[in-house]
TIDRENFI-665298 format. One record per residue (C-alpha): x, y, z. Coordinates in steps of 0.001 Angstrom, whole numbers, padded with zeros to 6 digits, always signed. Example, Ala and Ser with C-alpha at 12.3 -4.5 7.8 and 13.67 -1.06 7.14 Angstrom:
// residues 2
+012300-004500+007800/+013670-001060+007140/
// end
This chain:
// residues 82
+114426-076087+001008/+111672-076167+003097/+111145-077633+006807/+109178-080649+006679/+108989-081365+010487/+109209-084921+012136/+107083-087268+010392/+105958-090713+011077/+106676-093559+008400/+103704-094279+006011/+103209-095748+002350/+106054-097480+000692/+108528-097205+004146/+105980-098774+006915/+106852-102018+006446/+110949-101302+005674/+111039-098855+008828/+108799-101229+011334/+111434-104082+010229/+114817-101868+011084/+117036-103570+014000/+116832-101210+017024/+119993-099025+017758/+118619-098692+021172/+115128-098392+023304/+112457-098276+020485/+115381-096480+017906/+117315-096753+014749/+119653-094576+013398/+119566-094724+009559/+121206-093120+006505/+118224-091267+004577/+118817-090482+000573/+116834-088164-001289/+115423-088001-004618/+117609-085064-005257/+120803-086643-003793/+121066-085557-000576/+122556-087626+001869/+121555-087692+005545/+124113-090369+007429/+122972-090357+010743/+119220-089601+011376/+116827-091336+014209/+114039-092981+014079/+112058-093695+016922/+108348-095450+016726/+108487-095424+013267/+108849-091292+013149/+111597-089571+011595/+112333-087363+014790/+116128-086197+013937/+119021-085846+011946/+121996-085027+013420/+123341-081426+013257/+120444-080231+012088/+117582-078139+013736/+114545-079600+011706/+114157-082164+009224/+114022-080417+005451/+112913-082816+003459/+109110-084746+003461/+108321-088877+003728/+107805-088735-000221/+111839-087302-001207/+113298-090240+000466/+114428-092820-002069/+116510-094926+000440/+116325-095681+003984/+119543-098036+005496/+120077-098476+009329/+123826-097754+010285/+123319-097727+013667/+126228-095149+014150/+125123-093143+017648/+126458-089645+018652/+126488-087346+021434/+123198-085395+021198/+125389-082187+022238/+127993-082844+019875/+128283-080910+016797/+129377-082587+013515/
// end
């Protein structure tokens, strides 16, 4: 698994991700499915960037892996592990 990074929304997901309702200031959190299955149920967006997913310390996966993108809005404490 490599470490993609934060990333900001191109291609297919502009238009889907500059659409989402806001969680908060300028943010959405969203559930994020991959290609391969993976499941990521709470990760931010902010701007249109990918910028985290909770519990984790980087986001491993690229823009072009994600086969669904689905705003749950479901906030956590930043400090609070899962």
């Amino acid at each position: 698994m490599r470490a993609a990074g934060n990333f900001q929304f191109s291609g297919k997901w502009h238009e889907l991700v500059r659409n989402l309702p806001e969680t908060g200031m300028d943010y959405t959190i969203v559930r994020i499915v991959l290609n391969d299955g993976r499941r990521f149920d709470q990760a931010m967006i902010d701007s249109g960037r990918l910028v985290r997913i909770r519990g984790l310390p980087c986001i491993p996966f690229s823009e072009e892996e994600v086969v669904e993108i689905a705003a749950t809005h479901e906030k956590w404490k930043w400090n609070e592990k899962p």
